[in-house]
The first five atom37 places (N, CA, C, CB, O) and aatype in JSON, in Angstrom:
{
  "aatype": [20, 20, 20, 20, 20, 20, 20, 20, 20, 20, 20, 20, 20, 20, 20, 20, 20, 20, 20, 20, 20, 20, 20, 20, 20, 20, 20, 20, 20, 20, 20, 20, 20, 20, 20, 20, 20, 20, 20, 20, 20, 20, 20, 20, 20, 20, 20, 20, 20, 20, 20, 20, 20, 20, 20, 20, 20, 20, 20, 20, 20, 20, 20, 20, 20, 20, 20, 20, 20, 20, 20, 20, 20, 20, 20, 20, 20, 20, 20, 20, 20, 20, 20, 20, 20, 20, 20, 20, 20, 20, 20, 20, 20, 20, 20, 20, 20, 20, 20, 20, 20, 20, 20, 20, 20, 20, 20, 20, 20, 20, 20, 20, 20, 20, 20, 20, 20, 20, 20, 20, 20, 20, 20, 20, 20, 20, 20, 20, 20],
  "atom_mask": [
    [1, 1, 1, 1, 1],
    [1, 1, 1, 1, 1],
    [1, 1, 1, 1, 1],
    [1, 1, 1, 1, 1],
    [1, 1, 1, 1, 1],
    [1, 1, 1, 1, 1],
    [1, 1, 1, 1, 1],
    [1, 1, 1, 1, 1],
    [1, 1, 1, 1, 1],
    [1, 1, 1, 1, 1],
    [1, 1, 1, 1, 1],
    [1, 1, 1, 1, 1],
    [1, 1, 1, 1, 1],
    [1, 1, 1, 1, 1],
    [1, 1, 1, 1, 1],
    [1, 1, 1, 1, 1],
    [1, 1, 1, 1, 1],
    [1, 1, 1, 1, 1],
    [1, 1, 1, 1, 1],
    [1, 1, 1, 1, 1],
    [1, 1, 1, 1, 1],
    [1, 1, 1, 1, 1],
    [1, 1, 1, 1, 1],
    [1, 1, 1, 1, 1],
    [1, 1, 1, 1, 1],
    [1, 1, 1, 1, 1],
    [1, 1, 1, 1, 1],
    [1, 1, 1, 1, 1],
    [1, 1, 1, 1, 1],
    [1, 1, 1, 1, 1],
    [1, 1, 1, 1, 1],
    [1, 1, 1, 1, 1],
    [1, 1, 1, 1, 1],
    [1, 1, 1, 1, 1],
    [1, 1, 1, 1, 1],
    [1, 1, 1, 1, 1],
    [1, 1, 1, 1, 1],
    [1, 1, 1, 1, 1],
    [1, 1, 1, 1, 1],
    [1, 1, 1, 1, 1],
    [1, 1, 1, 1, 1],
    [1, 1, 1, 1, 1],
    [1, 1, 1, 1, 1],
    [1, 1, 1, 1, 1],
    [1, 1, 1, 1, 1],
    [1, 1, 1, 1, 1],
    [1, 1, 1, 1, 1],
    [1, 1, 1, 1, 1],
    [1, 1, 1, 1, 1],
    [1, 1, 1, 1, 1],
    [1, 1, 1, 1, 1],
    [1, 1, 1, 1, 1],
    [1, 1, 1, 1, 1],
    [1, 1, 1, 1, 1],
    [1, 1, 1, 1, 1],
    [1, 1, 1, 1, 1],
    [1, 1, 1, 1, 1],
    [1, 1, 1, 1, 1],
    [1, 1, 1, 1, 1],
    [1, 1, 1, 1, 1],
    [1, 1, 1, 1, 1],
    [1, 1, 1, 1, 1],
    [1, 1, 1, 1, 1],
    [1, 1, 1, 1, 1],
    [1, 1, 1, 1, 1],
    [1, 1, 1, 1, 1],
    [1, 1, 1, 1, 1],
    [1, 1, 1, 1, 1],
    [1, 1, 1, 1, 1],
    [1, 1, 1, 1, 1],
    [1, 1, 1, 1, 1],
    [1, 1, 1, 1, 1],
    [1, 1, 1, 1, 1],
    [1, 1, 1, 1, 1],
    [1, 1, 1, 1, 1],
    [1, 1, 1, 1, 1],
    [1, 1, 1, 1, 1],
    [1, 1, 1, 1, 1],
    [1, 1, 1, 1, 1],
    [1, 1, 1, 1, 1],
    [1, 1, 1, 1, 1],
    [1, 1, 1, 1, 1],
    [1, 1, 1, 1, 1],
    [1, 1, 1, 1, 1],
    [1, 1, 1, 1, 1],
    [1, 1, 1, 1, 1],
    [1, 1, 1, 1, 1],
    [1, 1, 1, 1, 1],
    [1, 1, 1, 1, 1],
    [1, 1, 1, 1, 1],
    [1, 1, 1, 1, 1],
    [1, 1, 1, 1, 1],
    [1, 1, 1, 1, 1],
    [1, 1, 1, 1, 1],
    [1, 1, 1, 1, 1],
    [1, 1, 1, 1, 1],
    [1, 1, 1, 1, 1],
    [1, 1, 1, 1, 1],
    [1, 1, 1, 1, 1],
    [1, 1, 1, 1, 1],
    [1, 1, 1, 1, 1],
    [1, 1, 1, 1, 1],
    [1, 1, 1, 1, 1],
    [1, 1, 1, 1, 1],
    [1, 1, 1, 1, 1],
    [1, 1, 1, 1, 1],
    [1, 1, 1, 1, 1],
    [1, 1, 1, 1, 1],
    [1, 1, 1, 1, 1],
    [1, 1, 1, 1, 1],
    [1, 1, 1, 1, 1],
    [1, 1, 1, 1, 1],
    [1, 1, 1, 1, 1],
    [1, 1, 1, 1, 1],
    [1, 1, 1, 1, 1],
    [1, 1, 1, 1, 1],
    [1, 1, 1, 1, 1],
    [1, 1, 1, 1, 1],
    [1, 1, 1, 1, 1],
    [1, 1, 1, 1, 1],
    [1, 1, 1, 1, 1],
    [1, 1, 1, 1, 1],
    [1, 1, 1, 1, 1],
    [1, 1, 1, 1, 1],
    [1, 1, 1, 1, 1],
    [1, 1, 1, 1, 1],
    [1, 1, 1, 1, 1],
    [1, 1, 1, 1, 1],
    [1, 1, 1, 1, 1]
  ],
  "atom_positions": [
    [[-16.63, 74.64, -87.1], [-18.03, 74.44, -86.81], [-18.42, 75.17, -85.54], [-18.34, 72.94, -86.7], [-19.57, 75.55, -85.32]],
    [[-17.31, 75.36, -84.64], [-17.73, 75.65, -83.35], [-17.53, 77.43, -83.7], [-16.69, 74.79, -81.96], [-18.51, 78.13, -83.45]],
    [[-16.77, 77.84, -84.04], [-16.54, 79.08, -83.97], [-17.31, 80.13, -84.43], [-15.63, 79.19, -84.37], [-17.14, 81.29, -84.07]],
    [[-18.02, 79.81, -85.1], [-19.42, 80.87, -85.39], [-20.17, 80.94, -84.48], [-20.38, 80.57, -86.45], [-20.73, 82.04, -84.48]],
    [[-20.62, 80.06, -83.35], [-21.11, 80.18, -81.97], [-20.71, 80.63, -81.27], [-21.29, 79.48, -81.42], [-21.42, 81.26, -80.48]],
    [[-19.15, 80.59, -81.1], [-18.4, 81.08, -80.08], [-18.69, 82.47, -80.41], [-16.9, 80.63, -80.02], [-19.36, 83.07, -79.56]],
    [[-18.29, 83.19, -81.58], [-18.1, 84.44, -82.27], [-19.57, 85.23, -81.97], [-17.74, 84.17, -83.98], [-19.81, 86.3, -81.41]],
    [[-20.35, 84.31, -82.53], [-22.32, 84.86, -82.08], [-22.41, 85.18, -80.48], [-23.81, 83.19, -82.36], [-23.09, 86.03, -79.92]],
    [[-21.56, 84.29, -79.95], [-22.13, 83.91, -78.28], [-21.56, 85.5, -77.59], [-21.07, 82.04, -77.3], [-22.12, 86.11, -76.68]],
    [[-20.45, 85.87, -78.21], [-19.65, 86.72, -77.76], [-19.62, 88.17, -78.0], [-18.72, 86.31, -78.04], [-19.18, 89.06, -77.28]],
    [[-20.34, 88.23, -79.51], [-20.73, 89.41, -80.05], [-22.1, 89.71, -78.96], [-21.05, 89.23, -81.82], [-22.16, 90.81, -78.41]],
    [[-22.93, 88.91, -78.75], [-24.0, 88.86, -77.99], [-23.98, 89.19, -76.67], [-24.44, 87.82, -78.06], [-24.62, 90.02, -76.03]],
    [[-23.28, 88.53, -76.43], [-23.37, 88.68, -74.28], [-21.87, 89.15, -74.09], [-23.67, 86.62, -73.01], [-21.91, 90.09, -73.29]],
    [[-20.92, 88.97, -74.37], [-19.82, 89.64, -74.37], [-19.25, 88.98, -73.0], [-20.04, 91.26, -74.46], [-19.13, 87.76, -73.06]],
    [[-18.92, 89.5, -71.96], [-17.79, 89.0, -70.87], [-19.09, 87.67, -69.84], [-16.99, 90.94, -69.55], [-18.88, 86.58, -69.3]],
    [[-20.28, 88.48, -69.99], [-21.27, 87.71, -69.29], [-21.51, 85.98, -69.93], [-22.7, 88.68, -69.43], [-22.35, 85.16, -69.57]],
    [[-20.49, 85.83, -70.94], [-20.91, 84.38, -71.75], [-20.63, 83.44, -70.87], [-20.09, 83.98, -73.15], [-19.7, 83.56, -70.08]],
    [[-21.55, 82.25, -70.91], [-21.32, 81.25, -69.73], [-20.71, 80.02, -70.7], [-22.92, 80.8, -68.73], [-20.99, 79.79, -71.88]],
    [[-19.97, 79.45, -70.0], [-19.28, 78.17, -70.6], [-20.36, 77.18, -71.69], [-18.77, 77.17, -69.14], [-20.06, 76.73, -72.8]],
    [[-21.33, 77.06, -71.15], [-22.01, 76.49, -71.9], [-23.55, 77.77, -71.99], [-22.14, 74.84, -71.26], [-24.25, 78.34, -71.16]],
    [[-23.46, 77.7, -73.79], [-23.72, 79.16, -74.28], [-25.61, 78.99, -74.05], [-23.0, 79.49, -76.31], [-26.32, 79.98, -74.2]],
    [[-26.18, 77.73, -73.71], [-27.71, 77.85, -73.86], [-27.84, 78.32, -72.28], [-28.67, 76.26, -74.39], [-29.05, 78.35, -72.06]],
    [[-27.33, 78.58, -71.45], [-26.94, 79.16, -70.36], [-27.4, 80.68, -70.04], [-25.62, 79.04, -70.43], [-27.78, 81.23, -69.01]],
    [[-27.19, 81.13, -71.39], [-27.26, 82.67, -71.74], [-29.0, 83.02, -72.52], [-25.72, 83.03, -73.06], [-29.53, 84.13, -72.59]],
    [[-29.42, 82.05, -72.89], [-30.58, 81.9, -73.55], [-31.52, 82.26, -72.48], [-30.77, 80.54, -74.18], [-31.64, 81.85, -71.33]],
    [[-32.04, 82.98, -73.04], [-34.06, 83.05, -71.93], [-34.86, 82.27, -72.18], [-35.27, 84.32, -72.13], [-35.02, 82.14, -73.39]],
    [[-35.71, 81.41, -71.37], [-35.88, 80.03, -71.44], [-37.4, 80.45, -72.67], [-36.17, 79.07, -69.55], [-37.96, 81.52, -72.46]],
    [[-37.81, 79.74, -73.61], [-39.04, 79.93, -74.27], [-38.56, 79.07, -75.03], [-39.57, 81.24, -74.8], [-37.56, 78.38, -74.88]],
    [[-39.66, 79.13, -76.26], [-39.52, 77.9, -77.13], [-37.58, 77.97, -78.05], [-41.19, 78.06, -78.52], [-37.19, 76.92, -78.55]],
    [[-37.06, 78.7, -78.09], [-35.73, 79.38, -78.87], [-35.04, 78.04, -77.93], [-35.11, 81.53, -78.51], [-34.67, 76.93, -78.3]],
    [[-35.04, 78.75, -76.44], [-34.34, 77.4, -75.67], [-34.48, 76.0, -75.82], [-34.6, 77.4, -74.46], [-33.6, 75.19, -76.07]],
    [[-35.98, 75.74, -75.58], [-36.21, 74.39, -75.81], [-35.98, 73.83, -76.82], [-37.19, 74.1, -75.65], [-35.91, 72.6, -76.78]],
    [[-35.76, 74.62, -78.23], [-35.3, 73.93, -80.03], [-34.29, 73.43, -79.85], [-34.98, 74.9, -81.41], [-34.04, 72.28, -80.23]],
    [[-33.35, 74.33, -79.12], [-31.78, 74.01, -79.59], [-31.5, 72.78, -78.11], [-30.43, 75.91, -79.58], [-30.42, 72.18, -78.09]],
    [[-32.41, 72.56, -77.12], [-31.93, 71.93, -76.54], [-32.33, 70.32, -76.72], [-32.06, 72.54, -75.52], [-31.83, 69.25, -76.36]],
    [[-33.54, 70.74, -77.48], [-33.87, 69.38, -77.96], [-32.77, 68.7, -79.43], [-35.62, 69.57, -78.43], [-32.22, 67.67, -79.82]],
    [[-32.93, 69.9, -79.74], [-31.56, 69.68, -81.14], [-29.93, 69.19, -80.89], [-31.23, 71.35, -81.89], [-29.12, 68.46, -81.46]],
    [[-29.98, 69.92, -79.89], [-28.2, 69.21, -78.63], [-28.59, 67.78, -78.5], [-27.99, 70.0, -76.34], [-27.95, 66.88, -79.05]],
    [[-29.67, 67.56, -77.76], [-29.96, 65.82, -77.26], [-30.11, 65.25, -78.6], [-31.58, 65.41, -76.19], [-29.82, 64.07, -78.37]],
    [[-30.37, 65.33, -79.84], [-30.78, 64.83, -80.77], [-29.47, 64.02, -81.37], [-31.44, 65.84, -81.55], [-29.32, 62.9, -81.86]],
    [[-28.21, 65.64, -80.94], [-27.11, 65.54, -82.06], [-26.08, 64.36, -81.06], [-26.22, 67.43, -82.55], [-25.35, 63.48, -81.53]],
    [[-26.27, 64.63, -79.82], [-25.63, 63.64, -79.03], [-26.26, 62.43, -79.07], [-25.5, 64.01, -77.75], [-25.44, 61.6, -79.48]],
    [[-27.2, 61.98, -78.85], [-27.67, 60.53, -79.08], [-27.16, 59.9, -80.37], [-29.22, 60.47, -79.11], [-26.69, 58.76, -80.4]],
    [[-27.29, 60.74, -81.49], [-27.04, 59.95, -82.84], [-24.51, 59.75, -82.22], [-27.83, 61.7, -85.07], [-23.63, 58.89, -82.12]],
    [[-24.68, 61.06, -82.09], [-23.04, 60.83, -81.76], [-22.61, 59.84, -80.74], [-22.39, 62.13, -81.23], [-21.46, 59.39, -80.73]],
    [[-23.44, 59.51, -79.96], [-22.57, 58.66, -78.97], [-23.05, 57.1, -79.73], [-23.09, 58.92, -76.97], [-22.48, 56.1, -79.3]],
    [[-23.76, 56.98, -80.48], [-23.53, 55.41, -81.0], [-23.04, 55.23, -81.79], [-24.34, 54.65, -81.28], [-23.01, 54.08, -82.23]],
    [[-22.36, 56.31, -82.46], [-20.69, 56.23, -83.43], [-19.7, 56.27, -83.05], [-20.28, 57.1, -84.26], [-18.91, 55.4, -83.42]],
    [[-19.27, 57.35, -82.1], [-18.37, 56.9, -81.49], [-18.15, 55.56, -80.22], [-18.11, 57.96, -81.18], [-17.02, 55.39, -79.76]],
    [[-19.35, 54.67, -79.73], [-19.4, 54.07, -78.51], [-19.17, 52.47, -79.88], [-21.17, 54.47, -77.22], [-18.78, 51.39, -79.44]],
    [[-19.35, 52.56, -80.76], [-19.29, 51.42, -81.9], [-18.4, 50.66, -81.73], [-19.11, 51.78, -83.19], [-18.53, 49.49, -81.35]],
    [[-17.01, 51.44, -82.09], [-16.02, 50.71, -82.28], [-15.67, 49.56, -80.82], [-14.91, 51.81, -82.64], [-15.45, 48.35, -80.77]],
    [[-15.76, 50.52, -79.91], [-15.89, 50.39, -78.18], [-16.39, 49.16, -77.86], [-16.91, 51.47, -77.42], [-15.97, 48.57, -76.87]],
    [[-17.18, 48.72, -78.54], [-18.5, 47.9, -78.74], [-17.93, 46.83, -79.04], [-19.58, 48.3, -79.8], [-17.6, 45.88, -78.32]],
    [[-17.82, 47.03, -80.25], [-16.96, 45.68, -81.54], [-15.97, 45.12, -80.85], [-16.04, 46.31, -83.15], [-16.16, 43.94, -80.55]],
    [[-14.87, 45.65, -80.46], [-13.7, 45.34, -79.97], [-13.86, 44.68, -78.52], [-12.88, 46.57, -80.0], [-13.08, 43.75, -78.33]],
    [[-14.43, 44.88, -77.83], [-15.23, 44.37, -76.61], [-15.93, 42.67, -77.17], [-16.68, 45.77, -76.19], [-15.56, 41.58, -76.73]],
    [[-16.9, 42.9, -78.13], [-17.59, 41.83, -78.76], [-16.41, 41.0, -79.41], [-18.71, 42.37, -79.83], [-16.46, 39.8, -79.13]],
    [[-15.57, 41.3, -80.06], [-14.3, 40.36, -80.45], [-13.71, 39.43, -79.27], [-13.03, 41.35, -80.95], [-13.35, 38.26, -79.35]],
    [[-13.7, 40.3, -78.1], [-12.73, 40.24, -76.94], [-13.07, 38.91, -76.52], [-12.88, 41.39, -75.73], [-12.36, 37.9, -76.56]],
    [[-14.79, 39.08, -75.94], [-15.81, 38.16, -75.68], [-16.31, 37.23, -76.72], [-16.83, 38.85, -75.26], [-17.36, 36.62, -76.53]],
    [[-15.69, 37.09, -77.7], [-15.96, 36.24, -79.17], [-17.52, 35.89, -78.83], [-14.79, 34.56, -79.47], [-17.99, 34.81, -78.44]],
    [[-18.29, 37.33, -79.14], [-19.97, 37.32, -79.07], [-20.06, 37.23, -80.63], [-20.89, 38.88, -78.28], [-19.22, 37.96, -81.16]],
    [[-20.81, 36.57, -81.46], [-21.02, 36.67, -82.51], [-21.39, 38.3, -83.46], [-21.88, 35.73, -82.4], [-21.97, 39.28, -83.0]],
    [[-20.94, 38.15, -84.62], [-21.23, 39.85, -84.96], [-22.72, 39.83, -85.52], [-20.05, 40.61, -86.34], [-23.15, 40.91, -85.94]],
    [[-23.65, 38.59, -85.56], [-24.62, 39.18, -85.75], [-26.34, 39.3, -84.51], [-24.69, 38.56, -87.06], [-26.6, 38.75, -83.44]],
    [[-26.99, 40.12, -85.25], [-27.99, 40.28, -84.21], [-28.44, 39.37, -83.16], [-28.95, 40.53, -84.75], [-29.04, 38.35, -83.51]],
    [[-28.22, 39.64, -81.81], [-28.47, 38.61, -80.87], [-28.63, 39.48, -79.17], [-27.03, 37.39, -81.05], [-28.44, 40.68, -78.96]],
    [[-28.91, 38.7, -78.44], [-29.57, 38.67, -77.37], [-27.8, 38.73, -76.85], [-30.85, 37.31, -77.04], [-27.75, 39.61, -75.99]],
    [[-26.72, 38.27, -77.01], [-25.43, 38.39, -76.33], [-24.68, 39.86, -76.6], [-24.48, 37.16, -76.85], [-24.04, 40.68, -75.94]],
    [[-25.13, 39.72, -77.91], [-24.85, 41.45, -78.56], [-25.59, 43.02, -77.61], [-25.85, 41.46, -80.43], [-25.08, 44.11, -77.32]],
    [[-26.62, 42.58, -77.42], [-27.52, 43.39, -76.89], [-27.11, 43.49, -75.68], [-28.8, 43.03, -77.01], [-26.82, 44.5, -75.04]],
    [[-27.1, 42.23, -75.31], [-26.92, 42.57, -73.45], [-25.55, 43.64, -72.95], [-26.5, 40.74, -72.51], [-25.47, 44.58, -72.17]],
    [[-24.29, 42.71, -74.1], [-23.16, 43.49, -73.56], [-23.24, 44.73, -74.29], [-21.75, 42.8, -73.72], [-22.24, 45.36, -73.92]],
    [[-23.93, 45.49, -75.2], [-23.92, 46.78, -75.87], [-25.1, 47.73, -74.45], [-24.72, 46.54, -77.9], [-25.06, 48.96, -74.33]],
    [[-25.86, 46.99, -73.71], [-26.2, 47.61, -72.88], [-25.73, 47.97, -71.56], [-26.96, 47.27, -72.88], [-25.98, 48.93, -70.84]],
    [[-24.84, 46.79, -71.39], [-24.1, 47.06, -70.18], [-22.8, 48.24, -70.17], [-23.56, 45.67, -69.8], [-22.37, 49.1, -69.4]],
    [[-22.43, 47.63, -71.69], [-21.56, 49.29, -71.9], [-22.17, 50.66, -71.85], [-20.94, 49.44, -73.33], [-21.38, 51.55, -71.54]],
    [[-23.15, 50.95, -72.04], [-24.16, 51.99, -72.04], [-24.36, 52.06, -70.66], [-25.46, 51.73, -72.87], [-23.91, 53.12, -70.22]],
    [[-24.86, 51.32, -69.78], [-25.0, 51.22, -67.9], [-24.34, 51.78, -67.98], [-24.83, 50.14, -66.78], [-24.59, 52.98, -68.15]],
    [[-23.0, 51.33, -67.9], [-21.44, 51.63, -67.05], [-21.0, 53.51, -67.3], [-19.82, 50.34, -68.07], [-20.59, 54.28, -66.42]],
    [[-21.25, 53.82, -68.73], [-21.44, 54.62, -68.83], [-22.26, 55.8, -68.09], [-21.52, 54.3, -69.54], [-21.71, 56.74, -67.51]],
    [[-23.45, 55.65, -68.18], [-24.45, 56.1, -67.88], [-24.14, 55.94, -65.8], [-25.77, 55.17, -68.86], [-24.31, 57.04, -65.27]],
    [[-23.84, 55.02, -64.96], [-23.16, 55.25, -64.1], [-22.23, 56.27, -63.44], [-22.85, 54.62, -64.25], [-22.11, 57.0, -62.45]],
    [[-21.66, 55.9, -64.52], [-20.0, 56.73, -64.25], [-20.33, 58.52, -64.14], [-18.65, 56.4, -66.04], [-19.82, 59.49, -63.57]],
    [[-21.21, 58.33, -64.83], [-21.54, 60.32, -65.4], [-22.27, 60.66, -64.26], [-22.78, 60.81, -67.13], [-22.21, 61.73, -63.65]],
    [[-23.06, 59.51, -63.97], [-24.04, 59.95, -62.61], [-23.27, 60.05, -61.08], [-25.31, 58.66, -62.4], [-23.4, 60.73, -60.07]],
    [[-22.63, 59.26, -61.44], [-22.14, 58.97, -59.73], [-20.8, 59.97, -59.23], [-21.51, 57.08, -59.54], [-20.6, 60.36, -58.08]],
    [[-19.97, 60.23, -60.43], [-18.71, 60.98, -60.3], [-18.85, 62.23, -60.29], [-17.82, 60.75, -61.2], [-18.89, 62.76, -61.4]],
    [[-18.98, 63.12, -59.09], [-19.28, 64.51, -58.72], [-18.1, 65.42, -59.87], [-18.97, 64.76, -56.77], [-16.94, 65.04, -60.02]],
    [[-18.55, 66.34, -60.4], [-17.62, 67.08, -61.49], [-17.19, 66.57, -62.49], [-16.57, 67.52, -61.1], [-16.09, 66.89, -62.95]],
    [[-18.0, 65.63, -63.07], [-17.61, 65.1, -64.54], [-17.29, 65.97, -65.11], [-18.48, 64.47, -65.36], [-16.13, 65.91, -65.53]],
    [[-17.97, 67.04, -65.38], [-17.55, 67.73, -66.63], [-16.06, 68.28, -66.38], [-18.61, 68.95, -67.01], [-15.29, 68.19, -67.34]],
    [[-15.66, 68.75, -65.4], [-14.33, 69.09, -64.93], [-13.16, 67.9, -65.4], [-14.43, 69.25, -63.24], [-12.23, 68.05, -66.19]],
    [[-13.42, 67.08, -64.9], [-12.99, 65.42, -64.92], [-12.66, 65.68, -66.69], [-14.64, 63.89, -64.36], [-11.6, 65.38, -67.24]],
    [[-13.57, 66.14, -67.19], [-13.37, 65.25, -68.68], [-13.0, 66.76, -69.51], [-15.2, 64.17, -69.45], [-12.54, 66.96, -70.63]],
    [[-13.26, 67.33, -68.83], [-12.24, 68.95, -69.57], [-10.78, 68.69, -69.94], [-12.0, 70.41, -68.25], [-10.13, 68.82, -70.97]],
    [[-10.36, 68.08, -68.05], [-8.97, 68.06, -68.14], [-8.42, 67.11, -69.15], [-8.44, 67.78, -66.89], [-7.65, 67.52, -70.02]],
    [[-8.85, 65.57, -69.06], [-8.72, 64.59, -69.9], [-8.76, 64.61, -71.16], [-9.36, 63.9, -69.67], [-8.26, 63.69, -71.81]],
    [[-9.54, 65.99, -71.9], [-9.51, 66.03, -72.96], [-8.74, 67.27, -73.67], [-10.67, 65.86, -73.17], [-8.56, 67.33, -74.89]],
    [[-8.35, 68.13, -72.85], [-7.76, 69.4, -73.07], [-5.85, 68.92, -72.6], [-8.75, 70.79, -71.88], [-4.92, 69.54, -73.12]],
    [[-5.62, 67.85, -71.65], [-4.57, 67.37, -71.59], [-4.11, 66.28, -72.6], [-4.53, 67.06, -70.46], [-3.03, 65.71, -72.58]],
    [[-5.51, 66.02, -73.82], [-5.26, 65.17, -75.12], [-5.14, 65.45, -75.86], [-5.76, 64.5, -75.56], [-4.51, 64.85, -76.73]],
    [[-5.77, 66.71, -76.02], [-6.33, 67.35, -77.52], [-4.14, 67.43, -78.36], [-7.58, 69.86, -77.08], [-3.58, 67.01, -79.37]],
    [[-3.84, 68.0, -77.44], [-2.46, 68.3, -78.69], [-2.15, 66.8, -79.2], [-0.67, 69.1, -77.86], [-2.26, 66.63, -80.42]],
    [[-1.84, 65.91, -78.58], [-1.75, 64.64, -79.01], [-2.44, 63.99, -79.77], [-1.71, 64.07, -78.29], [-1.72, 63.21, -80.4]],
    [[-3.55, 63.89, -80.05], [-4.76, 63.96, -80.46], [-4.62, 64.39, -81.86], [-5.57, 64.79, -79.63], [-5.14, 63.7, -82.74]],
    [[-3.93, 65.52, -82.16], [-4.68, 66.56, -82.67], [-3.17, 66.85, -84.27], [-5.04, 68.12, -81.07], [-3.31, 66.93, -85.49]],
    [[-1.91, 66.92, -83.36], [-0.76, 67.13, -83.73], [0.47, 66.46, -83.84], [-0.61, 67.8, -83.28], [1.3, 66.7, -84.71]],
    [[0.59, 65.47, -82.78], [1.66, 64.64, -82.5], [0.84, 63.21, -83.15], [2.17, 64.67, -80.69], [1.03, 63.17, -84.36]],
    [[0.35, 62.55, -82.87], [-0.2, 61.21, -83.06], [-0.4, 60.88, -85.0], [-1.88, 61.23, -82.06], [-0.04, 59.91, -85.68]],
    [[-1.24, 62.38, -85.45], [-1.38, 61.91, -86.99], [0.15, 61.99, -87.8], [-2.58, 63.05, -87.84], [0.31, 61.16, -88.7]],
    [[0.92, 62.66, -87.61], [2.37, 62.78, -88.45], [3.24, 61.39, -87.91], [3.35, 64.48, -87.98], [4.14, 60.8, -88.52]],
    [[2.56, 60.99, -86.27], [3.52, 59.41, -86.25], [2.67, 58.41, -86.51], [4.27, 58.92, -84.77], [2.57, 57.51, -85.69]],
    [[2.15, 58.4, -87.34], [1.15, 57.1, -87.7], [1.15, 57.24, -88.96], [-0.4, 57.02, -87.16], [0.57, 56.33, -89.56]],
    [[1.73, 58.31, -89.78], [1.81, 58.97, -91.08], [3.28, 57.9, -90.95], [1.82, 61.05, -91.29], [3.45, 56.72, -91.27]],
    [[3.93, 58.63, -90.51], [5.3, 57.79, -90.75], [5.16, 56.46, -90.84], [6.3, 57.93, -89.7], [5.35, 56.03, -91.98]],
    [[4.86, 55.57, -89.92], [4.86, 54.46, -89.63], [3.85, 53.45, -90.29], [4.83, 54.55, -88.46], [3.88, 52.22, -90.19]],
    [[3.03, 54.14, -90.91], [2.49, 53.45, -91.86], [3.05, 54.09, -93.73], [0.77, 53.62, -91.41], [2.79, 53.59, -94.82]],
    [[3.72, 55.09, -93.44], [4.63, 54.81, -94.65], [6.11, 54.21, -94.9], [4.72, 55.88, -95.13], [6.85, 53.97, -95.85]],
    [[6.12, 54.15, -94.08], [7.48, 52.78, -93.63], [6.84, 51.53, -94.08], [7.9, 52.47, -91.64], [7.69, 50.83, -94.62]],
    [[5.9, 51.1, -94.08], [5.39, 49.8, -94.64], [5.67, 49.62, -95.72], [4.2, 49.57, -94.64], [5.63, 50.45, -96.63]],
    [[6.18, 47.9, -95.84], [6.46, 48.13, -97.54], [5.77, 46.78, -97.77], [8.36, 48.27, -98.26], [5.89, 45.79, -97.05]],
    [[4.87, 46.92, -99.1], [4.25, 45.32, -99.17], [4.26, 44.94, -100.38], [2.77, 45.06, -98.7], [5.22, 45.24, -101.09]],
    [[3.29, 44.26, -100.84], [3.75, 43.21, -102.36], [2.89, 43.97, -103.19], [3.31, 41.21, -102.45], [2.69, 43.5, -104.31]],
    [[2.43, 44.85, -102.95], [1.41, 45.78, -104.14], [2.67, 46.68, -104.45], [-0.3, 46.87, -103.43], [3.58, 47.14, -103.75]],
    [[2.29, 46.74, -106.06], [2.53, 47.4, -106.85], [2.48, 49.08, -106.79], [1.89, 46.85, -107.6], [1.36, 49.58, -106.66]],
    [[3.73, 50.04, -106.87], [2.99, 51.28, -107.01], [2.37, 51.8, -108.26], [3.77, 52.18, -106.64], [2.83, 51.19, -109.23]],
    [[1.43, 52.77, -108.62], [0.81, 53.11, -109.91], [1.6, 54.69, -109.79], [-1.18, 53.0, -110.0], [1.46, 55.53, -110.68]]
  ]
}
C-alpha cells in the first residue's frame, strides 16, 4: 500500500524527498485534500486499534460492556492520556520510530510462526474433518 507513494514520491522529487512526503507538496487545494484525507484515515484508525486497549482496561475495571457514562469516562481518559503524552514528550515522532522499527521484525517475523506453533500444539475434544 505504501510503496506506490514511496515509488511516486521518489520518481518526483528524487534525493530532495522529505520523510513525510506532503512536505514536498506546494500548499493549494492538492495539499489541503490529502491532508484532510490523512486526518480522516487516522481518526477512523485510531478507534480500531485504541478498542481492544479499551475493552481490556474496561474488563480490568469490571465497567459494564454496555453504553454508559463509566464506559465513556474511562474511553476518554484513555484518549487524554494519549493525547498528553504526544503533546508533552519533545520528539515523539523519533520516540516512536525507534519503538516501532526496533518491533517491526518481531512483529512482523518471529512472533506469527511462534504463535503458529503453539497454538498448533493444542489438542482439544473437536473432531478433525
Amino acid at each position: 500500500m505504501y510503496l506506490p507513494v514511496v515509488v511516486a514520491g521518489y520518481t518526483l522529487f528524487g534525493d530532495n524527498l522529505e520523510s513525510n512526503i506532503l512536505l514536498n507538496i506546494t500548499p493549494g487545494p492538492l495539499l489541503s485534500l490529502a491532508e484532510i484525507l490523512i486526518t480522516v484515515h487516522l481518526m477512523a484508525g485510531a478507534v480500531i486499534l485504541i478498542n481492544p486497549v479499551c475493552q481490556e482496561g474496561e474488563d480490568w475495571l469490571r465497567i459494564p460492556p454496555r453504553f454508559g457514562w463509566k464506559r465513556i469516562s474511562f474511553r476518554t481518559a484513555v484518549m487524554a492520556s494519549i493525547l498528553f503524552t504526544a503533546l508533552t514528550l519533545p520528539k515523539f515522532g523519533a520516540i516512536l520510530s525507534l519503538i516501532g522499527g526496533s518491533t517491526l521484525t518481531c512483529m512482523g517475523f518471529i512472533f506469527p510462526p511462534l504463535f503458529y506453533l503453539k497454538l498448533s500444539s493444542v489438542r482439544g475434544e473437536w473432531t478433525h474433518v
